[in-house]
ZADOTI-467639 format. One record per atom (N, C-alpha, C, CB): residue in three letters; atom name; x negated, y negated, z; residue number from 1. Coordinates in steps of 0.2 Angstrom, whole numbers, plus 5000, padded with zeros to 4 digits. Each point is the difference from the previous one (the first is absolute). Glycine has a CB too. Layout:
% residues N
<site Ala, CA, <X, Y, Z>, NUM>
...
% end
This chain:
% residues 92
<site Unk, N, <4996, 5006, 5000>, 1>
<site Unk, CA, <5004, 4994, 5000>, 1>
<site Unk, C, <4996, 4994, 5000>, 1>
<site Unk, CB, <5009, 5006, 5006>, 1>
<site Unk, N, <4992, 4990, 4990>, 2>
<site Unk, CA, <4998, 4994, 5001>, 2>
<site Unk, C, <5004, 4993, 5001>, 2>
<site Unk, CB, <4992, 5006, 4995>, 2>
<site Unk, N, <5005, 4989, 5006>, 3>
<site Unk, CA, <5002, 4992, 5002>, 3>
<site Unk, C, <5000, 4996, 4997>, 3>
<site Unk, CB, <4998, 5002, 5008>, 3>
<site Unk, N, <5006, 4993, 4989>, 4>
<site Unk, CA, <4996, 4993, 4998>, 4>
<site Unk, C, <5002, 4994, 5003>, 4>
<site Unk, CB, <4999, 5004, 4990>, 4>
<site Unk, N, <4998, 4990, 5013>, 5>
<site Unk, CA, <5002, 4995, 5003>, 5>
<site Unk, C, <5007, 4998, 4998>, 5>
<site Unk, CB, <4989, 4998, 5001>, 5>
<site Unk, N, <5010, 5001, 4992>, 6>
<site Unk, CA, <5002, 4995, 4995>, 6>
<site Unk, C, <5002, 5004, 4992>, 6>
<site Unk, CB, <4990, 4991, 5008>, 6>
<site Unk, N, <5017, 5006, 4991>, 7>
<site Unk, CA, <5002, 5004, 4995>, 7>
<site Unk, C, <5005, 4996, 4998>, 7>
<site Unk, CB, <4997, 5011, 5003>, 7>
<site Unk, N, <5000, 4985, 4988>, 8>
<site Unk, CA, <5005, 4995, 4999>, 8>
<site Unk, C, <5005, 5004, 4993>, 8>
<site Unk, CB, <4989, 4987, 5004>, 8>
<site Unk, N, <5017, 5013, 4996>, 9>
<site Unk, CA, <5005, 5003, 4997>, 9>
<site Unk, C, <5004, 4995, 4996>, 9>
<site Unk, CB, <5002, 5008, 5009>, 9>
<site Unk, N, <4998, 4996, 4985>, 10>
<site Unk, CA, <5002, 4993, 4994>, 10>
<site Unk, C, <5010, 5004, 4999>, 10>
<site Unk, CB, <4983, 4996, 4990>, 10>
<site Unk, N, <5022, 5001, 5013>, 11>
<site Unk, CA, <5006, 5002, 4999>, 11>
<site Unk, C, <5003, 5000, 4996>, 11>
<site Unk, CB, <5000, 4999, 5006>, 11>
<site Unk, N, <5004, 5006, 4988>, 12>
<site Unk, CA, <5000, 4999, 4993>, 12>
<site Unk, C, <5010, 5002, 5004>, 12>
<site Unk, CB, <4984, 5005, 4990>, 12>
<site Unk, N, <5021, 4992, 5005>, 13>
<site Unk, CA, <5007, 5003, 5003>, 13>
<site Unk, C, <4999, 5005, 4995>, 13>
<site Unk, CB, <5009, 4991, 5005>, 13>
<site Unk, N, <4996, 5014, 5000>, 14>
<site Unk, CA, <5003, 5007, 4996>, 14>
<site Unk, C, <4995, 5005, 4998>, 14>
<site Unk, CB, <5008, 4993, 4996>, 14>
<site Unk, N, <4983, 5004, 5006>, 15>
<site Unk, CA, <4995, 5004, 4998>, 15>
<site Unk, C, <4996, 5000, 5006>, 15>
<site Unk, CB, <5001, 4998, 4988>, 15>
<site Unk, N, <4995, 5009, 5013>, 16>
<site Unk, CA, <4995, 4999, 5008>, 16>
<site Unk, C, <4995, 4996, 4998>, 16>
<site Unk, CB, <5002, 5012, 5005>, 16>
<site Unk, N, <4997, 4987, 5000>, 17>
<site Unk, CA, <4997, 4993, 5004>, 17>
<site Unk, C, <4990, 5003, 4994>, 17>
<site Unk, CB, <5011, 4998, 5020>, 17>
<site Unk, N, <4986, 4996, 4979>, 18>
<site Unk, CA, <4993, 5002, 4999>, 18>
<site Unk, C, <4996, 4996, 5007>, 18>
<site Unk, CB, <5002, 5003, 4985>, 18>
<site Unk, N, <4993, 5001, 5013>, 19>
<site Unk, CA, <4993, 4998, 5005>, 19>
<site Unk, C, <4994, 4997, 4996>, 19>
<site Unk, CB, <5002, 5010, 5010>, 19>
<site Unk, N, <4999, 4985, 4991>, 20>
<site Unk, CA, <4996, 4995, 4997>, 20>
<site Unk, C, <4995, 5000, 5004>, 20>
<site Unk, CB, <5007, 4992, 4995>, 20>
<site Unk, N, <4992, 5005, 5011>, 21>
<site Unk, CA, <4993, 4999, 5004>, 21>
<site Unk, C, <5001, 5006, 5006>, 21>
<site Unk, CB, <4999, 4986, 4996>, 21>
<site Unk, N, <4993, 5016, 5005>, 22>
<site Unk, CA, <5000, 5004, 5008>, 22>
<site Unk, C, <4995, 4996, 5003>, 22>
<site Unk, CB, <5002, 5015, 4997>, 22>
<site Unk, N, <5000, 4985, 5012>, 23>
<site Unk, CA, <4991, 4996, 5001>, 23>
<site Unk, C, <5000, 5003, 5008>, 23>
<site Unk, CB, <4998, 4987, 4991>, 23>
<site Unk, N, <4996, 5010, 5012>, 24>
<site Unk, CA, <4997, 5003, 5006>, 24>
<site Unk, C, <5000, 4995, 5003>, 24>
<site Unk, CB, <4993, 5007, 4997>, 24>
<site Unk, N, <5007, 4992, 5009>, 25>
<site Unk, CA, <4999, 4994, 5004>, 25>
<site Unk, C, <4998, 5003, 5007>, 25>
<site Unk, CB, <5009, 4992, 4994>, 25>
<site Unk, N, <4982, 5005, 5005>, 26>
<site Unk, CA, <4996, 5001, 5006>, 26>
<site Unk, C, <4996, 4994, 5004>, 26>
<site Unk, CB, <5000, 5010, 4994>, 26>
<site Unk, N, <5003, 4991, 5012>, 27>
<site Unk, CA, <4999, 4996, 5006>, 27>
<site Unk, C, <4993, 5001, 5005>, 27>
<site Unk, CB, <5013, 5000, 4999>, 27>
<site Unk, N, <4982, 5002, 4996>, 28>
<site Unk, CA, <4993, 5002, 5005>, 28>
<site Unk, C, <4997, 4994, 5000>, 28>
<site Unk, CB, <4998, 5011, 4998>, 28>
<site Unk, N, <4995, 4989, 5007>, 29>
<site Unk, CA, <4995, 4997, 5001>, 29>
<site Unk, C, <4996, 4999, 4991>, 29>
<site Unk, CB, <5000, 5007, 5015>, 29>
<site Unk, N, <5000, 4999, 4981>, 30>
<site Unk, CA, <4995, 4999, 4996>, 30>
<site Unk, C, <5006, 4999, 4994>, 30>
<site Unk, CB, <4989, 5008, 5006>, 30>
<site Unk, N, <5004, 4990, 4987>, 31>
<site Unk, CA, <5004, 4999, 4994>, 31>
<site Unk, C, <5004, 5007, 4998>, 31>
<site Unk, CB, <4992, 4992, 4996>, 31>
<site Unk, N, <5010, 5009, 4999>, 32>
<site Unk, CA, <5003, 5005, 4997>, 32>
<site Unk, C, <4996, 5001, 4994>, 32>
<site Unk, CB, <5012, 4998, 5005>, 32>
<site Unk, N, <4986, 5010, 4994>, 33>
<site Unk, CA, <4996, 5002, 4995>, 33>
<site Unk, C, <5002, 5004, 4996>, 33>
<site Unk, CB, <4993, 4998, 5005>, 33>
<site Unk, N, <5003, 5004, 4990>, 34>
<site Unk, CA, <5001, 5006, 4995>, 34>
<site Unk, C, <5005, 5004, 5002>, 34>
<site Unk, CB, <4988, 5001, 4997>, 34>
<site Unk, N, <5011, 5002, 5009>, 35>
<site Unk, CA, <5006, 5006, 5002>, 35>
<site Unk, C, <5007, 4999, 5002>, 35>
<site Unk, CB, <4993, 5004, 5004>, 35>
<site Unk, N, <5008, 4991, 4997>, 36>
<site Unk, CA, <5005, 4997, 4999>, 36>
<site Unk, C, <5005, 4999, 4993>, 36>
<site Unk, CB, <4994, 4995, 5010>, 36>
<site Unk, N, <5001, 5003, 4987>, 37>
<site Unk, CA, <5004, 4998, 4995>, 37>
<site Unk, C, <4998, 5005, 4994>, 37>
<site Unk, CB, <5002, 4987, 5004>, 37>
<site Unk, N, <4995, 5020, 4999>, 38>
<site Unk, CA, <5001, 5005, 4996>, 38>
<site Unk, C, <5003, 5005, 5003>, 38>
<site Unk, CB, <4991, 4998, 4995>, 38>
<site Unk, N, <5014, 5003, 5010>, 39>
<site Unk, CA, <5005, 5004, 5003>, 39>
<site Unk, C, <5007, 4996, 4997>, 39>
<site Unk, CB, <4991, 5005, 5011>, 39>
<site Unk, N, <5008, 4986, 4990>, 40>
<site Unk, CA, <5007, 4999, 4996>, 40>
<site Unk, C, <5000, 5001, 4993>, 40>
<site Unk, CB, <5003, 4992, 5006>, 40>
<site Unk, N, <4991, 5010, 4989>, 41>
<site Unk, CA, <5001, 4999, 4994>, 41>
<site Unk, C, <5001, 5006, 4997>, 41>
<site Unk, CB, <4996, 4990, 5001>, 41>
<site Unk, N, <5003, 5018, 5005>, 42>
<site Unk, CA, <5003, 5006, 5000>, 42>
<site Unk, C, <5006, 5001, 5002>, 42>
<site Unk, CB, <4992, 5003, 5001>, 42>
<site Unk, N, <5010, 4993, 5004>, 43>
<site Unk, CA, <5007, 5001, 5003>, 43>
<site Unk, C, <5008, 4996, 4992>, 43>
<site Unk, CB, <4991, 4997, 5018>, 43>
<site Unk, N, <5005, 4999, 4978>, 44>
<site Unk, CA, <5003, 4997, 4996>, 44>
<site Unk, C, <5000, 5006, 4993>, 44>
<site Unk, CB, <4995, 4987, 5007>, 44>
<site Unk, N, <5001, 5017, 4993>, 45>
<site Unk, CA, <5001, 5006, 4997>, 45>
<site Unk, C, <5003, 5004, 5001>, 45>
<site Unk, CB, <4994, 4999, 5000>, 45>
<site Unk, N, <5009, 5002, 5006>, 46>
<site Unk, CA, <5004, 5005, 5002>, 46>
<site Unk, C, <5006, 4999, 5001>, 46>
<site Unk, CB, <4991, 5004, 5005>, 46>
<site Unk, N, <5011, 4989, 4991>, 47>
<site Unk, CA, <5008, 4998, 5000>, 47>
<site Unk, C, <5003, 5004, 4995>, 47>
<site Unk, CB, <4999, 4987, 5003>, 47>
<site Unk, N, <5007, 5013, 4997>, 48>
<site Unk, CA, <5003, 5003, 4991>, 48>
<site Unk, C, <5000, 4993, 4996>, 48>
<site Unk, CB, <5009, 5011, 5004>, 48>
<site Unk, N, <4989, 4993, 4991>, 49>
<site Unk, CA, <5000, 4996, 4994>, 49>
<site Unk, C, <5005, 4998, 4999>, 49>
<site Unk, CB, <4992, 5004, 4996>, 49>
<site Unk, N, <5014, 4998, 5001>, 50>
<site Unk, CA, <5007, 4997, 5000>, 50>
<site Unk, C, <5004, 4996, 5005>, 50>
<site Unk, CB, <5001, 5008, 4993>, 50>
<site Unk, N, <4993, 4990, 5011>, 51>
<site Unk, CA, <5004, 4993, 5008>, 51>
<site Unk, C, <4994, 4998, 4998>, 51>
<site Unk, CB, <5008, 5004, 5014>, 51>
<site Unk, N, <4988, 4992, 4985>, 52>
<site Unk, CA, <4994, 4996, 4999>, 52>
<site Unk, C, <5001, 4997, 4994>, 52>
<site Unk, CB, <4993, 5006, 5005>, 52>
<site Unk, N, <5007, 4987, 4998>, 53>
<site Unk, CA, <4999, 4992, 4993>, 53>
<site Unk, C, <4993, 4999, 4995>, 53>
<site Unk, CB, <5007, 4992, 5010>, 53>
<site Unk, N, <4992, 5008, 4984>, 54>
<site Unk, CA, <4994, 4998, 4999>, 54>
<site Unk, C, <4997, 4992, 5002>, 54>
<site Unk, CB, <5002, 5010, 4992>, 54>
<site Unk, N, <4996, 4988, 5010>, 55>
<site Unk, CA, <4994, 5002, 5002>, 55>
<site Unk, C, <4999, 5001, 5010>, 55>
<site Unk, CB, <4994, 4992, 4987>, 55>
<site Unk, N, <5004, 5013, 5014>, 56>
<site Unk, CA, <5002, 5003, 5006>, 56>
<site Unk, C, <4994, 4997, 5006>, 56>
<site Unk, CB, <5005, 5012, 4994>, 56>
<site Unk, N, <4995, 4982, 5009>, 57>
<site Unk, CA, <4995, 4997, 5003>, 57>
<site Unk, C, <4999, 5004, 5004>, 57>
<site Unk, CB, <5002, 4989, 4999>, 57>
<site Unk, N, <4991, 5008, 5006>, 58>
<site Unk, CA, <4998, 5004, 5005>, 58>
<site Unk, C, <4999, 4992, 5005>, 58>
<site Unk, CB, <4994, 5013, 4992>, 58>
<site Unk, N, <5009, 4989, 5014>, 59>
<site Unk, CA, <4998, 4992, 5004>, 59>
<site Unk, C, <4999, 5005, 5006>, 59>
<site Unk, CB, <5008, 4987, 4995>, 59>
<site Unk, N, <4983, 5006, 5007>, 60>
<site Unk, CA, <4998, 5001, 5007>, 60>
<site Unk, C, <4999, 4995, 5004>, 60>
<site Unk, CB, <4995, 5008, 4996>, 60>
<site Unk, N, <5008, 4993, 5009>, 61>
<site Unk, CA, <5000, 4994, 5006>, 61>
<site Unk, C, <4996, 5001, 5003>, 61>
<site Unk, CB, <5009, 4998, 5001>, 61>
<site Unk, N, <4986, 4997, 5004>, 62>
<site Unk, CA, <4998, 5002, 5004>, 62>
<site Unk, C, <4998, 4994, 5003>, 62>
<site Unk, CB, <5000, 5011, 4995>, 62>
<site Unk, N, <4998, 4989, 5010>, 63>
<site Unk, CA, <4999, 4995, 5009>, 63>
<site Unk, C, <4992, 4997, 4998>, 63>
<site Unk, CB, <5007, 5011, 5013>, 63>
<site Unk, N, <4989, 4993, 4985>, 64>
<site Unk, CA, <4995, 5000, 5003>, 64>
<site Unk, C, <4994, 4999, 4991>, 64>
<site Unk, CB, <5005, 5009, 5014>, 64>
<site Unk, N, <5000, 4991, 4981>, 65>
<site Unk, CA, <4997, 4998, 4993>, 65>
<site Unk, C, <4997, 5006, 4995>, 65>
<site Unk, CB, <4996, 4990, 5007>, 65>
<site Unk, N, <5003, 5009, 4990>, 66>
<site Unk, CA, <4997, 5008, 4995>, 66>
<site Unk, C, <4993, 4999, 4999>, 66>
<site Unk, CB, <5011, 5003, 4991>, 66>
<site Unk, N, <4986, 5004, 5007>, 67>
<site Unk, CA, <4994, 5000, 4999>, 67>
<site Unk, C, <4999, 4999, 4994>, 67>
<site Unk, CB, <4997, 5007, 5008>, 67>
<site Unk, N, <4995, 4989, 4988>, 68>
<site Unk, CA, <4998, 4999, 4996>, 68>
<site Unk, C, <5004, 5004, 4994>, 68>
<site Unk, CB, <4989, 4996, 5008>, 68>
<site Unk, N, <5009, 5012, 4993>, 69>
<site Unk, CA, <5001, 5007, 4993>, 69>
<site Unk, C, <5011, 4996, 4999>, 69>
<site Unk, CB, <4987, 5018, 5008>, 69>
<site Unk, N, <5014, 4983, 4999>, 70>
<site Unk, CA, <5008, 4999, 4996>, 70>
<site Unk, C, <5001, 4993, 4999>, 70>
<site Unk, CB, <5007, 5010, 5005>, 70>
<site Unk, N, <4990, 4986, 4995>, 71>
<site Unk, CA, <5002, 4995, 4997>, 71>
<site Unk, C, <4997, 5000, 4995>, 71>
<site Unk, CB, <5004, 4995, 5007>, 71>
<site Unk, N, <4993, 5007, 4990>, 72>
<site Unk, CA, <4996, 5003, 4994>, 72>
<site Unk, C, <5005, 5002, 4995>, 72>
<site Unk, CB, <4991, 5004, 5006>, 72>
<site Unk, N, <5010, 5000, 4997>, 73>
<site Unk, CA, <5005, 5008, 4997>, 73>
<site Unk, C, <5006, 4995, 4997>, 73>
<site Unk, CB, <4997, 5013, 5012>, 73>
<site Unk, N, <5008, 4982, 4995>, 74>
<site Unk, CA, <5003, 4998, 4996>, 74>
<site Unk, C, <5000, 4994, 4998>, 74>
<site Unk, CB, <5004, 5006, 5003>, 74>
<site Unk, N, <4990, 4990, 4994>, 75>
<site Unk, CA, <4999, 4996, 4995>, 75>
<site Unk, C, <5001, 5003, 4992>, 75>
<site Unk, CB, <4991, 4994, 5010>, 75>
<site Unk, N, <5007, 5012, 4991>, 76>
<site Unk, CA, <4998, 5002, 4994>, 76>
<site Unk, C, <5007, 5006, 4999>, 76>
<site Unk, CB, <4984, 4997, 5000>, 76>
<site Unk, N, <5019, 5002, 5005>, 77>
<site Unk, CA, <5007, 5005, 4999>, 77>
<site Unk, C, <5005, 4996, 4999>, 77>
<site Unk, CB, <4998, 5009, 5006>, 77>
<site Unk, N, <5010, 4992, 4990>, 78>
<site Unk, CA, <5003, 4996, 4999>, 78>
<site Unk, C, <5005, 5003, 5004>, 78>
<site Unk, CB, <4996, 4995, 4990>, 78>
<site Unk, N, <5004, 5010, 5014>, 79>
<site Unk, CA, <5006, 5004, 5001>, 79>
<site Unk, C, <4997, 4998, 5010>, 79>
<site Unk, CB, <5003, 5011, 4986>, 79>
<site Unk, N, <4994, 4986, 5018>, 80>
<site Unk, CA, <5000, 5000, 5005>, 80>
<site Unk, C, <4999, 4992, 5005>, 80>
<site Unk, CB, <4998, 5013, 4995>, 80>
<site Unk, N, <5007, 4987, 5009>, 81>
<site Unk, CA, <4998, 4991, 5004>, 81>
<site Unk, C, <4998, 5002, 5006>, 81>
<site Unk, CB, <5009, 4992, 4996>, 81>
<site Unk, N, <4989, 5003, 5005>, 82>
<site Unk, CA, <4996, 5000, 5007>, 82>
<site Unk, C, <5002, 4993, 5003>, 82>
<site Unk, CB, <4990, 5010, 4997>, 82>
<site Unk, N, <5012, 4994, 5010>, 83>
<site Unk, CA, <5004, 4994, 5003>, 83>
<site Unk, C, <4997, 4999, 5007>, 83>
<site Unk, CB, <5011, 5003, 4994>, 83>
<site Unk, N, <4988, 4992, 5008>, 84>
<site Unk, CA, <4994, 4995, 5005>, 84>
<site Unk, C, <5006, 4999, 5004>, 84>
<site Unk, CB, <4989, 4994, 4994>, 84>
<site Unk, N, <5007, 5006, 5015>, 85>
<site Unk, CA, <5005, 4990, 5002>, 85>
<site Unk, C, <5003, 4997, 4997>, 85>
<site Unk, CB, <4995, 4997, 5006>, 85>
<site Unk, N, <4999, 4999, 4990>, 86>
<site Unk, CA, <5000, 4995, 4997>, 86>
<site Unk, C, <5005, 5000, 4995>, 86>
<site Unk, CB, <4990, 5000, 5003>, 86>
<site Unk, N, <5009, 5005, 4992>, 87>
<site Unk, CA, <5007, 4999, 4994>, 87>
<site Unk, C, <5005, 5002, 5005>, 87>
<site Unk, CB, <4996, 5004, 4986>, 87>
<site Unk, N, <5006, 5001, 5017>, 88>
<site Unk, CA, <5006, 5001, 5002>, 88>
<site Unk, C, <5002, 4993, 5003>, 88>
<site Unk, CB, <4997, 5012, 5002>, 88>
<site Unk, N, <5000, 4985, 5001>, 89>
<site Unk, CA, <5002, 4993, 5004>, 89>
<site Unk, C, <5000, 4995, 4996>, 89>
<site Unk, CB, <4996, 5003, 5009>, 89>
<site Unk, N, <5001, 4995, 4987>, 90>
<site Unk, CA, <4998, 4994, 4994>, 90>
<site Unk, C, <5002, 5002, 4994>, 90>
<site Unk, CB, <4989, 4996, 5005>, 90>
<site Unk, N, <5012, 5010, 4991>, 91>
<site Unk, CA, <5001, 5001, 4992>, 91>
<site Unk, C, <4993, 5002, 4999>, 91>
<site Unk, CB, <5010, 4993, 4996>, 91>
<site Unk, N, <4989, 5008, 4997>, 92>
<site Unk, CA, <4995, 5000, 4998>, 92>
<site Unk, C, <4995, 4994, 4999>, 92>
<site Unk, CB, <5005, 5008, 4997>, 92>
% end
C-alpha cells in the first residue's frame, strides 16, 4: 500500500474523475532529494492509465528546500514543481 500527500483531480461530468497531479509534502530538518522524488515518480506509474490527465505532474513540497540533483532534475523536467515556503507563501 502506498500514500500520497497530495492528489490534484481534474472533474469531468458524467465521466471519472482524471489525476492530473500527485505530490509529497515533507516537513523535515533537511532538503528533499533524489529519493523522494524517485518513489513519487514510481508511485505516478502505478496509477491506471485510463484515470490520469496528460500531462501527469509530479509536486514536491517541502519545509526545509531541495537539494542541488532535484532541482536540477526539475529544471530540465517539464513534468515536475517544486514548492518552497517561499512560493507556497509568495507565488512564484
Amino acid at each position: 500500500m502506498h500514500e500520497l500527500d497530495v492528489v490534484v483531480v481534474h472533474k469531468r461530468p458524467f465521466e471519472p474523475d482524471l489525476v492530473s497531479a500527485i505530490g509529497e509534502v515533507k516537513c523535515t530538518g533537511r532538503p528533499v532529494g533524489e529519493p523522494e522524488l524517485a518513489r513519487l515518480a514510481h508511485l505516478r506509474e502505478l496509477l491506471p492509465a485510463e484515470r490520469v490527465a496528460d500531462p501527469r505532474r509530479l509536486l514536491l513540497f517541502s519545509r526545509a528546500g531541495f537539494t542541488p540533483a532535484v532541482t536540477r532534475a526539475a529544471r530540465s523536467r517539464g513534468d515536475v514543481e517544486l514548492i518552497d515556503l517561499d512560493r507556497l507563501y509568495h507565488g512564484e
